[in-house]
ZADO-1210 file (C-alpha; in nm, 4 decimals, padded with zeros to 6 digits):
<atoms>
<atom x="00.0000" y="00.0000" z="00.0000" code="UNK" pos="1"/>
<atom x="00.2630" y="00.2716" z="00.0905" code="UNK" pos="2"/>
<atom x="00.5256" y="00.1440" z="-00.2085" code="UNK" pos="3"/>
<atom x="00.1424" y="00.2035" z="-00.4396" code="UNK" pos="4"/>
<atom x="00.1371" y="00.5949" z="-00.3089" code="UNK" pos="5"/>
<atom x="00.5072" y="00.6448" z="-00.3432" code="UNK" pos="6"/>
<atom x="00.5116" y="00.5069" z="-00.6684" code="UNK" pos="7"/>
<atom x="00.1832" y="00.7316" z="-00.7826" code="UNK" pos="8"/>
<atom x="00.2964" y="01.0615" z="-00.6250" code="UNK" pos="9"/>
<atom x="00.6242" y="01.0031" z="-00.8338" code="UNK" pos="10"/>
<atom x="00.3599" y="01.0039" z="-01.1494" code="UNK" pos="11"/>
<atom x="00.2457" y="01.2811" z="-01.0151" code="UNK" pos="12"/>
<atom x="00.5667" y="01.4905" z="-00.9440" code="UNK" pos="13"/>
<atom x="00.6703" y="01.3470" z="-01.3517" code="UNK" pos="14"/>
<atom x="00.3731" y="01.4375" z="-01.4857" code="UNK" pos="15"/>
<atom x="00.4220" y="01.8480" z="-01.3551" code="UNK" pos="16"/>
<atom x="00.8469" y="01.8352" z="-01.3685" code="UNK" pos="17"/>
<atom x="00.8348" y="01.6285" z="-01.7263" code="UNK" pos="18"/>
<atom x="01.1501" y="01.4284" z="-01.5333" code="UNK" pos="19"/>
<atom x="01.2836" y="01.3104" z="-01.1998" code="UNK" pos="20"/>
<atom x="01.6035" y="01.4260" z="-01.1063" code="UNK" pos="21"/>
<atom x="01.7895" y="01.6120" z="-00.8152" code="UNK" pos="22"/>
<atom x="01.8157" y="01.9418" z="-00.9761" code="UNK" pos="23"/>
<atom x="01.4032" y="01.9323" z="-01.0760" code="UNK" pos="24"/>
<atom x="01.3465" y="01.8617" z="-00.7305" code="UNK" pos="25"/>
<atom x="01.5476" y="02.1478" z="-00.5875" code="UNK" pos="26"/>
<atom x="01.4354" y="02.4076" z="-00.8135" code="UNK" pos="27"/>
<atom x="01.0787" y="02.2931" z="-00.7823" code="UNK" pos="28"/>
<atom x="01.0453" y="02.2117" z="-00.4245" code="UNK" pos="29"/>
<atom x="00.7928" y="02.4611" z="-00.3561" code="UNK" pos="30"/>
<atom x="00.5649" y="02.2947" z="-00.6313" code="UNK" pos="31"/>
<atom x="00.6363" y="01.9376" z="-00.5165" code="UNK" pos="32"/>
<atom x="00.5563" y="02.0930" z="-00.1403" code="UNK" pos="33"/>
<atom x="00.2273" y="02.1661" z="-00.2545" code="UNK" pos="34"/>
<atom x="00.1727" y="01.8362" z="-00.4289" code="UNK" pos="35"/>
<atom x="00.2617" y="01.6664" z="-00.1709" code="UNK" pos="36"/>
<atom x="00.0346" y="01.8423" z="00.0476" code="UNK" pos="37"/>
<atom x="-00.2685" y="01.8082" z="-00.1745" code="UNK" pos="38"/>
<atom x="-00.1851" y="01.4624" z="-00.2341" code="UNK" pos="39"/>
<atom x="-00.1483" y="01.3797" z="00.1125" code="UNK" pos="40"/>
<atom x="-00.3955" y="01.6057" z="00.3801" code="UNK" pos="41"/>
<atom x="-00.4549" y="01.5186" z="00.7549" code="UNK" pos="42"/>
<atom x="-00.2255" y="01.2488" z="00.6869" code="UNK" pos="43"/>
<atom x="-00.4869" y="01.0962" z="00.4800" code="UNK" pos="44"/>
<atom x="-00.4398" y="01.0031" z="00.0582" code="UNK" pos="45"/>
<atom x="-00.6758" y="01.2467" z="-00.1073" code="UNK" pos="46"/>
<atom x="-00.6231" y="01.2319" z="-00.4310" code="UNK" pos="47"/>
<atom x="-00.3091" y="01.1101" z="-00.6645" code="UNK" pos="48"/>
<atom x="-00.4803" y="01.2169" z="-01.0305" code="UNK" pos="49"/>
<atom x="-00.2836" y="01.4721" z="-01.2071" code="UNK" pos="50"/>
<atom x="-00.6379" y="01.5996" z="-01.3310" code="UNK" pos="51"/>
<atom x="-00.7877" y="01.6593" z="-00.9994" code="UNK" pos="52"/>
<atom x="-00.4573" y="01.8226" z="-00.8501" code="UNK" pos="53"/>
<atom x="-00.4427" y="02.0826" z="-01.1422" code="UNK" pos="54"/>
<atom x="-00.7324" y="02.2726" z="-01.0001" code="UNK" pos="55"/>
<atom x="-00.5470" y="02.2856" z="-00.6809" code="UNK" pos="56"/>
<atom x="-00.2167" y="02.3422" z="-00.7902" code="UNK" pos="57"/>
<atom x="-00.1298" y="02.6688" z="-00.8484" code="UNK" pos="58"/>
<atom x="00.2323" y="02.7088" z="-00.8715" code="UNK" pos="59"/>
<atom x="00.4045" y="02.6587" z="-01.2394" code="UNK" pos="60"/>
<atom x="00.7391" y="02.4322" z="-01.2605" code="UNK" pos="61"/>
<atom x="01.0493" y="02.5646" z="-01.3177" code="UNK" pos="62"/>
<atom x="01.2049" y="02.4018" z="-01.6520" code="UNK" pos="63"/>
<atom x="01.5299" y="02.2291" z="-01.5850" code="UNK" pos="64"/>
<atom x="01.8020" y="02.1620" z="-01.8410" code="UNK" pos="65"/>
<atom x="01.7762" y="01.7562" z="-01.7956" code="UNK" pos="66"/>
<atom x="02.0763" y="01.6634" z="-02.0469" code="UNK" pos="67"/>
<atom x="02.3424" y="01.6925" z="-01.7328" code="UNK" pos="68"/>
<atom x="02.1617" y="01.4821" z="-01.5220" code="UNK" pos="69"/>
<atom x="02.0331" y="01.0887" z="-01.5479" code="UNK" pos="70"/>
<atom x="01.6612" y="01.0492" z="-01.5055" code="UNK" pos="71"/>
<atom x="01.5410" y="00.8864" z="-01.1710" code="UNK" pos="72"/>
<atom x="01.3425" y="00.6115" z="-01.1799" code="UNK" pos="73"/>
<atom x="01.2017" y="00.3909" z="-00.9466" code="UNK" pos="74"/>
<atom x="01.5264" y="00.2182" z="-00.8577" code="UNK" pos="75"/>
<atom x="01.7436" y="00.4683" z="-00.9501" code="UNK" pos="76"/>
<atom x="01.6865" y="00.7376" z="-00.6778" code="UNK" pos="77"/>
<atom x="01.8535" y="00.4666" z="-00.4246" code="UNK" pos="78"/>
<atom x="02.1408" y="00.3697" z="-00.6948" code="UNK" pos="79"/>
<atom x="02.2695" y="00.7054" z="-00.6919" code="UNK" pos="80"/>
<atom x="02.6530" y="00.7523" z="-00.6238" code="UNK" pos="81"/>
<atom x="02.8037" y="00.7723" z="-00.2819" code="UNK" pos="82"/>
<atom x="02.9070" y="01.1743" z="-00.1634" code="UNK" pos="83"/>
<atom x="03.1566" y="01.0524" z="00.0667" code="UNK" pos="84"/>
<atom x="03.5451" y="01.0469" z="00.0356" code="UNK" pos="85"/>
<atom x="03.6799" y="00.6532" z="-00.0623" code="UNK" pos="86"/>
<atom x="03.8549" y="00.5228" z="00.1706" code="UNK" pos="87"/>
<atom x="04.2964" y="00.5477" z="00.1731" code="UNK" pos="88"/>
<atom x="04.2933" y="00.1483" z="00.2327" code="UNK" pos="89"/>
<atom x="04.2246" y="00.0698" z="-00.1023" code="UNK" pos="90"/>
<atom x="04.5091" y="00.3110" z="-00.2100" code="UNK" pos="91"/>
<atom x="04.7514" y="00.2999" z="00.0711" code="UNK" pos="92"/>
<atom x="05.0059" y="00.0065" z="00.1370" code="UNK" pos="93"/>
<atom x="04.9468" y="-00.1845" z="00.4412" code="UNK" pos="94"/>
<atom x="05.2632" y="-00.2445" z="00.4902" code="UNK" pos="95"/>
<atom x="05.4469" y="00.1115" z="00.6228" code="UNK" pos="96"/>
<atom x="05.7855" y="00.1961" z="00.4578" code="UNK" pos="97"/>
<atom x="06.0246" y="00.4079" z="00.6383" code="UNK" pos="98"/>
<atom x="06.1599" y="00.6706" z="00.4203" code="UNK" pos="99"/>
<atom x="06.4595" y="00.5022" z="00.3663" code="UNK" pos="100"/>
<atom x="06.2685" y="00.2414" z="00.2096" code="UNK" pos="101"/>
<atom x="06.2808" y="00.0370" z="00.4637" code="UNK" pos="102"/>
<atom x="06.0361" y="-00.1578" z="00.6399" code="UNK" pos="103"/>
<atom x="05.9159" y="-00.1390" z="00.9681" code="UNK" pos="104"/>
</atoms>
């Protein structure tokens, strides 16, 4: 039941962005605010057709240059790539060396 509503207010969000992605989301978040909030009221599902939200919805979407950035789809939006540092271990020598090239 919950994966149903995610998986419809992602129609929804793609049918007023014309594209999931990162930079959609963050120039838009105002409009997906108010989706969201139509969507979901009380903490109750209203409504998930685009039809019905568009004489709610108010606010026009920004248009985003999508060429930069991959498309998110259902699986994608948890496939994303990691913003951490890699780790030295796969780079660095376990073994130390002294600087005389010695080892320790």
């Amino acid at each position: 039941l919950v994966l149903e509503l995610l998986q419809r207010i992602a129609r929804v969000i793609k049918d007023y962005l014309g594209f999931l992605n990162e930079d959609s989301f963050r120039k838009n978040f105002v409009l997906v605010y108010e989706l969201l909030d139509e969507v979901i009221d009380f903490g109750f599902v209203q409504t998930t057709s685009t039809e019905v939200l568009k004489s709610y919805v108010f606010n026009e979407p920004i248009v985003v240059d999508a060429a930069h950035l991959p498309a998110l789809g259902p699986a994608g939006i948890f496939m994303q790539g990691t913003k951490r540092m890699p780790g030295t271990a796969v780079t660095k020598s376990v073994v130390a060396n002294e600087p005389g090239g010695r080892k320790r």
